[in-house]
C-alpha positions as CSV (number, residue, x, y, z in Angstrom):
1,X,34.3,-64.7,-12.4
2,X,33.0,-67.0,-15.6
3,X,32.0,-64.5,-18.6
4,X,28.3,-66.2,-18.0
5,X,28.5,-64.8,-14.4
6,X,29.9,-61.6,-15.4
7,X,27.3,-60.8,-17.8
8,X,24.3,-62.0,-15.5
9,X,25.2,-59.7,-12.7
10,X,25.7,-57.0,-14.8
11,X,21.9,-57.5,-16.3
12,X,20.7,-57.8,-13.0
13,X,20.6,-54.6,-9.9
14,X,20.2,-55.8,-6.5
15,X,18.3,-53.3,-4.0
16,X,21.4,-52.0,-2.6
17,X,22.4,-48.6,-4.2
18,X,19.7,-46.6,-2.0
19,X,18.1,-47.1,1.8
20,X,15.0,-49.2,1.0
21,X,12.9,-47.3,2.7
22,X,10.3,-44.4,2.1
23,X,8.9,-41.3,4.4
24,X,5.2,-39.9,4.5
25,X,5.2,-36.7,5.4
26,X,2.5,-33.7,5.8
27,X,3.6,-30.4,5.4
28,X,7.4,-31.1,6.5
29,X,6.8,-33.8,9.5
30,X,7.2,-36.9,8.9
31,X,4.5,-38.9,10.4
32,X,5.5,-42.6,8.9
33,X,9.0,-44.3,7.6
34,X,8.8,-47.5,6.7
35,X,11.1,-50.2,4.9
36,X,9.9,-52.0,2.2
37,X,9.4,-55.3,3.7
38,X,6.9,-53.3,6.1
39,X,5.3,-52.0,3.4
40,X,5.2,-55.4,2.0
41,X,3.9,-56.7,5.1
42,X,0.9,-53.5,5.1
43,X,-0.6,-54.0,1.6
44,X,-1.9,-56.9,-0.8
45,X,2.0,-57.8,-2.7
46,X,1.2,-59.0,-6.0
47,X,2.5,-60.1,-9.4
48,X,1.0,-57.2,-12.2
49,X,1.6,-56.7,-15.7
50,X,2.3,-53.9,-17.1
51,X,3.8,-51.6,-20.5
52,X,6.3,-49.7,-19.4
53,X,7.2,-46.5,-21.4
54,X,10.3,-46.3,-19.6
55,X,11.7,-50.0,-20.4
56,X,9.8,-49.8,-24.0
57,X,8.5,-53.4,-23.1
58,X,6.3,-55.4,-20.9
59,X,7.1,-56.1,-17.9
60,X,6.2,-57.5,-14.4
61,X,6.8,-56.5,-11.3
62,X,5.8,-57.5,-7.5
63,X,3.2,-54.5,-6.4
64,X,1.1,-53.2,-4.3
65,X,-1.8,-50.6,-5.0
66,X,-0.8,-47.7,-4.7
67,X,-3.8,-46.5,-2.8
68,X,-3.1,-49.0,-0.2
69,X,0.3,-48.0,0.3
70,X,-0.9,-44.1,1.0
71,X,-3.4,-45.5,3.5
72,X,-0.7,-47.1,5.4
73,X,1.7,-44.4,5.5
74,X,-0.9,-41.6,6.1
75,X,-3.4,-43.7,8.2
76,X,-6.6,-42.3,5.8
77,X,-7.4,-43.3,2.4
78,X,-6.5,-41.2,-0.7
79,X,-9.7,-39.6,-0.6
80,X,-9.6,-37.9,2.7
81,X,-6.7,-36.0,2.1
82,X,-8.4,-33.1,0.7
83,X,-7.5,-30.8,-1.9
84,X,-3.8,-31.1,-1.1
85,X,-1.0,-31.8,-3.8
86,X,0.6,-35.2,-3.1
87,X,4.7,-34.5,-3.5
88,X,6.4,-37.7,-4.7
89,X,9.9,-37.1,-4.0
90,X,13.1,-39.5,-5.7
91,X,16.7,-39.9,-4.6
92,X,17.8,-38.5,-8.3
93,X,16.1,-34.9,-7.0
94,X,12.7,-35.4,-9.0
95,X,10.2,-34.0,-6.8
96,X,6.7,-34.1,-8.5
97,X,3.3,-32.8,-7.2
98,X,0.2,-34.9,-8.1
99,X,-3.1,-34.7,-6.9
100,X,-4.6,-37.5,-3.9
101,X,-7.1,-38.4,-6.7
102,X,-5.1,-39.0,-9.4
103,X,-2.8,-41.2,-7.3
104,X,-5.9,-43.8,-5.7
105,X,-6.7,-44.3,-9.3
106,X,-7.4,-48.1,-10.1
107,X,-4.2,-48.8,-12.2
108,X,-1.5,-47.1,-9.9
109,X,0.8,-49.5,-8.3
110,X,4.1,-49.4,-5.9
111,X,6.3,-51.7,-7.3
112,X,9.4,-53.4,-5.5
113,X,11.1,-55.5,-7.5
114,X,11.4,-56.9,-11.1
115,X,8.7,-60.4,-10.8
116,X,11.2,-61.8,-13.7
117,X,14.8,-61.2,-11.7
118,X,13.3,-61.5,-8.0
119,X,13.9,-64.6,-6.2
120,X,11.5,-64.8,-2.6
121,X,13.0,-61.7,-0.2
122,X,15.9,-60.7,-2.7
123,X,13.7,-57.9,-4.4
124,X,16.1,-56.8,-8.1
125,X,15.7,-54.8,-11.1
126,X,16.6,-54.6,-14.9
127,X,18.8,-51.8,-15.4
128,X,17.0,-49.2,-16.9
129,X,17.9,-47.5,-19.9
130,X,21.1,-46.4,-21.4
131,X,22.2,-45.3,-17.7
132,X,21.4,-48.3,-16.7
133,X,19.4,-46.9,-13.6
134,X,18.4,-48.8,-10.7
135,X,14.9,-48.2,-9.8
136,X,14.4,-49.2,-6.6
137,X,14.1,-49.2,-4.1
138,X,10.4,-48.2,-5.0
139,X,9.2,-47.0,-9.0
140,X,5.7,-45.9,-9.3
141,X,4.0,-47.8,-12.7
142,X,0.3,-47.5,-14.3
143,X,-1.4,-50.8,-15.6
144,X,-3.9,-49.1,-17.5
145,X,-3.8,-48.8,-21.6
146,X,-5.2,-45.1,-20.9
147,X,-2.4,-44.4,-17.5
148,X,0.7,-45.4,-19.7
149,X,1.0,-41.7,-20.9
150,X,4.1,-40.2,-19.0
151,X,3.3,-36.6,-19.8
152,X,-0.5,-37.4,-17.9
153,X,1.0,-39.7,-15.0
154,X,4.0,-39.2,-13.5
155,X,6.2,-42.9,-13.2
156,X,9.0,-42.1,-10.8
157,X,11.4,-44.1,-9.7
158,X,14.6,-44.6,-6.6
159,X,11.0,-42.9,-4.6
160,X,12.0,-41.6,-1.1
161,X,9.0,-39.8,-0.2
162,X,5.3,-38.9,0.0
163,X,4.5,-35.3,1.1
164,X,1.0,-34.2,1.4
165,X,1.0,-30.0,1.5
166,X,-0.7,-27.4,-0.5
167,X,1.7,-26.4,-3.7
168,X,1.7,-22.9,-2.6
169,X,2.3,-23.5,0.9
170,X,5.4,-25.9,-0.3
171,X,6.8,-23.6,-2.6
172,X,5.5,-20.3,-2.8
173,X,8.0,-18.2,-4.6
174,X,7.2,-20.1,-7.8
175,X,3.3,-18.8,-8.3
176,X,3.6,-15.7,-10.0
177,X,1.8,-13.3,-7.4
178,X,0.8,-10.1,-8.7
179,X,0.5,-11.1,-12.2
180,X,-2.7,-10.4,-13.3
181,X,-4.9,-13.8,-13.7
182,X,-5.8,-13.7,-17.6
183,X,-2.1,-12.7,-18.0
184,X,-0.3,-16.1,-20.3
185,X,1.9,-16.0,-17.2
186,X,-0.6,-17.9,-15.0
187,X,-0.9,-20.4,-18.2
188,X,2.6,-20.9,-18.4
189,X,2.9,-21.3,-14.3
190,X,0.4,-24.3,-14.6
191,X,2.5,-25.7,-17.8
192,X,5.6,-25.1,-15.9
193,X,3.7,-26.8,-12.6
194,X,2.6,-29.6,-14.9
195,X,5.7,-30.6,-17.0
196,X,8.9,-29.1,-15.6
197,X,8.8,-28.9,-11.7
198,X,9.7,-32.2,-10.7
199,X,12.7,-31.8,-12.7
200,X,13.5,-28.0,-12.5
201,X,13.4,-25.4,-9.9
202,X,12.0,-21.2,-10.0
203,X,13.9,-19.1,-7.0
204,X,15.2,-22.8,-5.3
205,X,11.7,-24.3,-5.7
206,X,11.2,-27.5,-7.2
207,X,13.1,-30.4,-8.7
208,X,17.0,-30.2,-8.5
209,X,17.5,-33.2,-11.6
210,X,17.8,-30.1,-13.8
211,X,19.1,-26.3,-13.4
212,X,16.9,-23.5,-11.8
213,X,15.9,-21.6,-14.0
214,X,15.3,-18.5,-12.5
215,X,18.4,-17.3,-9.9
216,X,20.8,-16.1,-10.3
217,X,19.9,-15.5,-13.6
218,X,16.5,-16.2,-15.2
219,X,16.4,-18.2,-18.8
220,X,15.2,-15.8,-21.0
221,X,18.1,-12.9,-19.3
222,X,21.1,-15.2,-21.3
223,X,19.4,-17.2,-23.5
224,X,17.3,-16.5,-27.2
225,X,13.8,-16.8,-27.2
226,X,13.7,-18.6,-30.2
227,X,16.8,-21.1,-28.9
228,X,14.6,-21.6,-25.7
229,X,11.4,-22.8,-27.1
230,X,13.6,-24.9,-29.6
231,X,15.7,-27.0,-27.0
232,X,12.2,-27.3,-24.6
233,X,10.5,-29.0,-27.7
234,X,13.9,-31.3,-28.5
235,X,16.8,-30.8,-26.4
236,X,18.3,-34.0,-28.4
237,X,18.9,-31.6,-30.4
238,X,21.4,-29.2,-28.6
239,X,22.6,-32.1,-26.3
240,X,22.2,-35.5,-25.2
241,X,21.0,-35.4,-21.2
242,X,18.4,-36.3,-19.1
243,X,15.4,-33.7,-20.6
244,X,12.4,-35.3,-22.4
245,X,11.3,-33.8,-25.4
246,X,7.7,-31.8,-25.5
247,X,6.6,-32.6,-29.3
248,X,3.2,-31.8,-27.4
249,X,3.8,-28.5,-26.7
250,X,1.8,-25.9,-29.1
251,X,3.4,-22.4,-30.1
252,X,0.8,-20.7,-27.6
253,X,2.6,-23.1,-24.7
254,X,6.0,-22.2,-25.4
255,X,4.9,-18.6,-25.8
256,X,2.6,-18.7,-22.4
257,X,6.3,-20.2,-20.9
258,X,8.1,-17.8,-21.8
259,X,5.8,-14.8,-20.7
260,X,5.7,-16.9,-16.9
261,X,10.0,-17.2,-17.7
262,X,9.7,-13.9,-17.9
263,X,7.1,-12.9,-14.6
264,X,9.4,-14.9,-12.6
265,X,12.8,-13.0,-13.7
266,X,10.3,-9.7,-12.3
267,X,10.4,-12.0,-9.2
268,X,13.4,-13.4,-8.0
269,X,13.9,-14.9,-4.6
270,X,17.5,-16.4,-4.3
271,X,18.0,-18.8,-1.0
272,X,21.7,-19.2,-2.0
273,X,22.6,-15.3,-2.9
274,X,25.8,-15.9,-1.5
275,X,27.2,-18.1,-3.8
C-alpha cells in the first residue's frame, strides 16, 4: 500500500469493530433492536456541530436527536417514561444511569458517523484519543455551550443499549440500606451514583471499565485513606489508565466517599464468591 494510503486508513475507522446495532430494553426485556440504518431511517439524520471535550476540537457529525431516537425504540416520548433512570450501556462495560429528562434535552444528539470522513452509507470515525478508540457504532454528543460539561452530561460512546428501570430495582446492593439518611454515606452513595458507576462496580453492580470496589475486598480494607482520596482526585498521578481526574471534588466529597466506601464494606454481597 502507498505511504499516502497507509496513513489515510489509519486516520480513518470504518463501523466495523462492533455490531451496529443498539437494544431498548425496560427492566431486562428488550422490547426494540434496531441497526443503525433503521434508526437512520426512524429519525430526522442531520449534519450538527458540535465541541467535543473528548476530541478537544470541533467537530461534525451525522445525528439524530436523541429524543427522537428514544421515541422510536421505546414507542413513547422521553417524557412519559416516568421517574425511571435511563441506563445507557457501551461495549467498553460503561454502563451509566441518567434520568429520561436530562436525555430529551434540546442539545442531545445520537451520532453515527464522523460528517468530515463519511461518504453516503459508509458511516466512519476519527480515532479517538491516544487509544485511538472507535466510537461507533453510536457516541452520544451535546451541542449546547452549557451541555459540553462531561462531569454534568454523560457522552458515551461504542453505545449498545438503552434500559429504562428504577436504579434500585437494577442494582440494589449498591444503596446503602440501613444506613441512617443524614449519615455522609447516603452523600457519598449519590456521588458514587453520579461520578463512578458507569465506570465502577459495589458487590457486582455497575460499570465493569474499572475494578469493583467493594468484593472481595472493599477499598478502604487494603488501601490508605489518604492514598484513596489522592488517586480519585488525580490518578495521573499513581498511573496512566482510563480514570478521569475529579479536581471538582471538595474534601467533604472525598470524605462523604469514603464513609459510603466504608457502609458498603458493612455490606457485602459477592455474585462471584467462588472465585
Amino acid at each position: 500500500m502507498p505511504p499516502r494510503l497507509a496513513l489515510l486508513a489509519l486516520l480513518v475507522v470504518p463501523l466495523a469493530v462492533h455490531a451496529a446495532s443498539v437494544r431498548f430494553v425496560r427492566e431486562g426485556t428488550t422490547v426494540k433492536e434496531a441497526d443503525v440504518g433503521t434508526l437512520m431511517a426512524a429519525c430526522t439524520p442531520a449534519t450538527i456541530a458540535v465541541d467535543d471535550p473528548n476530541y478537544g476540537t470541533r467537530k461534525r457529525y451525522l445525528a439524530c436527536p436523541l429524543a427522537e431516537v428514544l421515541r422510536f425504540g421505546f414507542g413513547a416520548p422521553p417524557d412519559a417514561l416516568g421517574s425511571a433512570d435511563v441506563f445507557i450501556r457501551a461495549w467498553d462495560g460503561y454502563d451509566k444511569p441518567t434520568s429520561a429528562a436530562e436525555l430529551a434535552e434540546p442539545g442531545a444528539y445520537l451520532a453515527f458517523g464522523d460528517a468530515d470522513v463519511s461518504h453516503g452509507g459508509d458511516l466512519r470515525w476519527a480515532p479517538l484519543g491516544t487509544r485511538r478508540i472507535d466510537p461507533g457504532p453510536l457516541y452520544l454528543v451535546w451541542t449546547k455551550p452549557a451541555q459540553r460539561d462531561r462531569l454534568t452530561r454523560p457522552w458515551p460512546w461504542q453505545i449498545a443499549e438503552f434500559e429504562v428501570v428504577e436504579f434500585r430495582k437494577k442494582y440494589p446492593h449498591v444503596v446503602p440500606t440501613g444506613v441512617p439518611r443524614s449519615a455522609p454515606a447516603w452523600q457519598g452513595f449519590e456521588l458514587f451514583r453520579g461520578e463512578c458507576i458507569a465506570c465502577h462496580a459495589i458487590n457486582g453492580e455497575g460499570g465493569d471499565v474499572g475494578p469493583d470496589l467493594n468484593v472481595p475486598r472493599s477499598i478502604v480494607e487494603y488501601r490508605p485513606i489518604p492514598q484513596i482520596k489522592a488517586y480519585i482526585r488525580d490518578p495521573a498521578t499513581f498511573r496512566y489508565g482510563k480514570m478521569p481526574a475529579h479536581p471538582d471534588l471538595s474534601d467533604a466529597d472525598l470524605d462523604a466517599l469514603i464513609a459510603y466506601f466504608r457502609a458498603m464494606s458493612r455490606a457485602k454481597h459477592d455474585p462471584h464468591p467462588t472465585r
